[in-house]
C-alpha positions as CSV (number, residue, x, y, z in Angstrom):
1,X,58.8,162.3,248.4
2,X,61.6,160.7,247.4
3,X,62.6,160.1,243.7
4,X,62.3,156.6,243.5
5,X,58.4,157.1,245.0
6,X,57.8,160.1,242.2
7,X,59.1,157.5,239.6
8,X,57.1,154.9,240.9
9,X,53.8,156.9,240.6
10,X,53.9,158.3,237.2
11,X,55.3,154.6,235.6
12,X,53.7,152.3,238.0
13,X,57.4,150.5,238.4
14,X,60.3,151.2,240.3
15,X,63.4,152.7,238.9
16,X,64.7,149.4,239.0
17,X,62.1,148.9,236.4
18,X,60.1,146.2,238.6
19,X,56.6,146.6,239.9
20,X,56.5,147.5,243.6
21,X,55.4,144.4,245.7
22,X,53.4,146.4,248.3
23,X,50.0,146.1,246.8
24,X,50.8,142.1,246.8
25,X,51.8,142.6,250.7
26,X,48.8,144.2,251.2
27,X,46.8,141.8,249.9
28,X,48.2,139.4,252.1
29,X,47.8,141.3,255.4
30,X,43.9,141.4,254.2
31,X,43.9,137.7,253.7
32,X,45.2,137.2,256.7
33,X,43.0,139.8,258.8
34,X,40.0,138.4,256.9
35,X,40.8,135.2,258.0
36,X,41.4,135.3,262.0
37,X,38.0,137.3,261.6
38,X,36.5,134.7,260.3
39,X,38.0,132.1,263.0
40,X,36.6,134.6,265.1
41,X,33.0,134.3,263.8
42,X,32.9,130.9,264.1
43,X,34.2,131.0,267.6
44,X,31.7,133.9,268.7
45,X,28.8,131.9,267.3
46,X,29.6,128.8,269.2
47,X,30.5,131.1,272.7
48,X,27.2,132.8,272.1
49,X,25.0,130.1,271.3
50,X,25.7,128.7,274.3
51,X,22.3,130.2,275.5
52,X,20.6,127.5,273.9
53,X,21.7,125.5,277.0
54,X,20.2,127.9,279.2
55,X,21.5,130.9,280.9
56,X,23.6,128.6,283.2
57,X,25.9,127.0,280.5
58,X,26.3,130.9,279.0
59,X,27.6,132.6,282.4
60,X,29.8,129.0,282.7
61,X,31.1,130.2,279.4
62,X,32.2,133.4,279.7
63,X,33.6,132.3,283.1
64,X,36.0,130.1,281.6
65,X,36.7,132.2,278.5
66,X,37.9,134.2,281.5
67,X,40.7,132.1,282.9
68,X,38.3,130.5,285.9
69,X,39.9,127.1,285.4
70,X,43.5,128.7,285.9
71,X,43.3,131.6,288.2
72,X,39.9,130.2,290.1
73,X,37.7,132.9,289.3
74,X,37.0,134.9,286.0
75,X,39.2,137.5,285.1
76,X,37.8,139.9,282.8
77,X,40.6,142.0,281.7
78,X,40.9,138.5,279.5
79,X,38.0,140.0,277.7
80,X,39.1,143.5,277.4
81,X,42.3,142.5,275.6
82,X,40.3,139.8,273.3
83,X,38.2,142.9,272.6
84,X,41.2,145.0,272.1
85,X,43.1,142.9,269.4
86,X,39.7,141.9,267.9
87,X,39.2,145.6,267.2
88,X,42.7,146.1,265.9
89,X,42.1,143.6,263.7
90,X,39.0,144.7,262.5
91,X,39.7,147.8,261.7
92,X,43.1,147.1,260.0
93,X,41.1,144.8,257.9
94,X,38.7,147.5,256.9
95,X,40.8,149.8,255.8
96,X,42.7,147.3,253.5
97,X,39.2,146.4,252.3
98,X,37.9,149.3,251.3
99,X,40.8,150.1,249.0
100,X,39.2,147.7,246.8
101,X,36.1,149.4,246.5
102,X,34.7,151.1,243.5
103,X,35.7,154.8,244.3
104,X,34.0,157.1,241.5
105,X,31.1,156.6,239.0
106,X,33.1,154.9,235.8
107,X,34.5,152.4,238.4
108,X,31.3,151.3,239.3
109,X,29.9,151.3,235.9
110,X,32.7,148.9,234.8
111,X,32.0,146.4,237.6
112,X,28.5,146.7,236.8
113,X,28.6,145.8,232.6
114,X,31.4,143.7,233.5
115,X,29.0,141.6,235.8
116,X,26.2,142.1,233.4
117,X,28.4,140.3,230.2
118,X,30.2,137.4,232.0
119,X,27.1,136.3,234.2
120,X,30.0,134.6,236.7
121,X,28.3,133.6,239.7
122,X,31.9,134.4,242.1
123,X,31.5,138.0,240.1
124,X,28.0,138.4,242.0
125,X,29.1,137.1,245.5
126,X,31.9,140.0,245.0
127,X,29.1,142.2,244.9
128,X,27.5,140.8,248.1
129,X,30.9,141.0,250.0
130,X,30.9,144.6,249.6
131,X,27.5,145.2,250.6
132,X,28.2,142.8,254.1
133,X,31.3,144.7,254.4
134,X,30.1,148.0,254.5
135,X,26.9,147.2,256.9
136,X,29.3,145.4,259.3
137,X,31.8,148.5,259.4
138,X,29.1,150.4,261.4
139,X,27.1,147.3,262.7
140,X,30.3,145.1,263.8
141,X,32.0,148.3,265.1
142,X,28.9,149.5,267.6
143,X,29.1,145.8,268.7
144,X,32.9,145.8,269.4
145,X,32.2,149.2,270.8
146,X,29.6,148.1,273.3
147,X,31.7,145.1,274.8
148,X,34.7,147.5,275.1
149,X,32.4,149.7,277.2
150,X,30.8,146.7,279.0
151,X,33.8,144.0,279.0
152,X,33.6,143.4,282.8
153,X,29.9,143.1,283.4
154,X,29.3,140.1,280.3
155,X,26.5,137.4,281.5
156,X,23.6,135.9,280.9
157,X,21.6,138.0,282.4
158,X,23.0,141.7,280.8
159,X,23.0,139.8,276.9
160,X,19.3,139.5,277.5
161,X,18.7,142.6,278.6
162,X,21.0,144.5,275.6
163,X,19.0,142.2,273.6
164,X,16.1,143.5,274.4
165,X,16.3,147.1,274.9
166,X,15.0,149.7,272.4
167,X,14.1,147.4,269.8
168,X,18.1,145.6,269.9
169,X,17.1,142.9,268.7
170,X,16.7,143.7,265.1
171,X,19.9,145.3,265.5
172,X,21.8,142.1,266.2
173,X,19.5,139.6,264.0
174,X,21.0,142.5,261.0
175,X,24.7,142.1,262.2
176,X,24.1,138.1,262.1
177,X,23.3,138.3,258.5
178,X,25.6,140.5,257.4
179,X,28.0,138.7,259.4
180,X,27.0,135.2,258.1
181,X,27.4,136.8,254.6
182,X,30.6,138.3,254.3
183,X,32.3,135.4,256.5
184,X,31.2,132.9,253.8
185,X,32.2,134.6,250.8
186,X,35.4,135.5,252.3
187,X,36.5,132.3,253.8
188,X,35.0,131.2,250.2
189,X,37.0,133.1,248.5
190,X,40.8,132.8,250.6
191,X,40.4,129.3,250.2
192,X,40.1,129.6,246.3
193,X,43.1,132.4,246.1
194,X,45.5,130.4,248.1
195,X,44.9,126.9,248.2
196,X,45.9,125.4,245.3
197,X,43.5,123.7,243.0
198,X,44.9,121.0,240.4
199,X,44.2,122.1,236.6
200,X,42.0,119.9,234.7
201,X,41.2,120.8,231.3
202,X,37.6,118.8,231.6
203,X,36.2,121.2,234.1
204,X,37.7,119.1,237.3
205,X,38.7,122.4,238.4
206,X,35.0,124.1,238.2
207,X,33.5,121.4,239.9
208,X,36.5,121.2,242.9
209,X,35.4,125.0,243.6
210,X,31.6,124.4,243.5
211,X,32.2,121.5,246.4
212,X,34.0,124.4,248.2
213,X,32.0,126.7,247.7
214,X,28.8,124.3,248.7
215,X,30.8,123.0,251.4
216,X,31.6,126.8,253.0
217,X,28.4,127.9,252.4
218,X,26.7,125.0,253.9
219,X,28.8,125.0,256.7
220,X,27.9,128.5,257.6
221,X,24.0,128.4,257.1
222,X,24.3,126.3,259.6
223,X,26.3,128.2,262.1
224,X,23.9,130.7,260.8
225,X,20.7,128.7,262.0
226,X,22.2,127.8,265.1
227,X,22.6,131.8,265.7
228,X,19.4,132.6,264.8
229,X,17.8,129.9,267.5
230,X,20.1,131.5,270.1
231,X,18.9,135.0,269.5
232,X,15.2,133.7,269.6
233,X,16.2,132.4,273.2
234,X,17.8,135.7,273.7
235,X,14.4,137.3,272.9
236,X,12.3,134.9,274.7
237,X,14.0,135.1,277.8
238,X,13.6,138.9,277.8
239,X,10.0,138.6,277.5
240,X,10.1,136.3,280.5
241,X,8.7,137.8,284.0
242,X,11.2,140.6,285.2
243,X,10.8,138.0,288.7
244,X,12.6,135.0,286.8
245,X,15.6,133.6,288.6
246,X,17.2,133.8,285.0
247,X,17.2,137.4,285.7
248,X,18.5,137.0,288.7
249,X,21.6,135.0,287.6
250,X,24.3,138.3,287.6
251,X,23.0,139.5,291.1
252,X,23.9,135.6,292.2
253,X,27.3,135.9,290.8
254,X,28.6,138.5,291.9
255,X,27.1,137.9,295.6
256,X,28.9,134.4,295.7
């Protein structure tokens, strides 16, 4: 380690006598990782709820997610890379997450009487991040797993059957909560850290980031809701007769 390093971890500043600006760069890489995830999220709910049009409009979909419309037919290597930067992504934001996170016992009890005295509502949803954040390290990162392994074989009919194997389906309607969660308070919470608000003295200021907040929110129940419906479909469809054509609709494919 060099000397300007050792002097920088026993005074917290650089010999120069400034404070380092790579906990500030950090910051921003998480901002930034947060936020194409959460572009993401609002683009995988609207790909996937495409179920609610029926099986048809899905596999139309993921066809031209694939390239169809420029190379004639699908092309799912399209999907393996989308998976593959997805998952860089991921787990780049992760990691500059979870050095955030209460580490030891007095940490924790500081966030927690800290909570308990200034009863601040963003305080709470901090609290709510963390817990979304965690579940959808192992939750989110068996689902990226599982379309790595399957990124060539994605339809209709193979998201119903996932769905509905060994008990799946709580599985997913768990990574659509925590998912839902986190997505809101993060977006929530970039939009407060780096778009500027103008000061007002009244309150003007509270009230600007309870619209946002309401507006964030709301906008994401209702992605949420939408979700939901299309993972009820995904479960009604593989309760259907095993004879359905909807069944049948990979076989078809891949024979035309």
């Amino acid at each position: 380690m060099s000397q300007s390093r050792v002097i920088e971890c026993l005074t917290g500043r650089t010999p120069a006598k400034k404070r380092s600006k790579v906990p500030a760069k950090l910051d921003w890489y998480q901002s930034l990782t947060g936020g194409l995830l959460g572009l993401f999220i609002i683009l995988h709910i609207a790909f996937t709820s495409t179920i609610l049009f029926g099986p048809d409009a899905f596999d139309w979909m993921v066809h031209q997610s694939e390239g169809a419309f420029i190379f004639g037919k699908p092309a799912s290597w399209i999907t393996l890379i989308v998976a593959l930067a997805v998952s860089v992504i991921f787990v780049a934001h992760a990691a500059l997450a979870m050095r955030k996170f209460p580490t030891n016992y007095r940490q924790h009890l500081i966030f927690l009487e800290h909570k308990k005295l200034l009863k601040h509502s963003d305080t709470s949803l901090w609290i709510w991040q963390c817990v979304s954040g965690f579940a959808l390290l192992f939750l989110g990162g068996a689902h990226l797993i599982t379309v790595l392994a399957t990124y060539d074989s994605i339809s209709a009919a193979s998201a119903i059957s996932r769905f509905n194997q060994g008990g799946m389906s709580l599985f997913y309607f768990a990574l659509l909560v925590a998912m839902v969660v986190h997505a809101a308070i993060g977006i929530y919470r970039l939009v407060i850290k780096w778009v500027p608000l103008p000061y007002d003295q009244h309150g003007g200021t509270r009230l600007a980031m309870a619209r946002i907040k309401r507006s964030i929110f709301g906008v994401f129940a209702g992605l949420g809701i939408i979700a939901f419906c299309a993972d009820m479909i995904y479960v009604k469809l593989g309760h259907d007769d095993i004879n359905n054509p909807i069944h049948l609709t990979q076989k078809i494919i891949k024979e035309q």
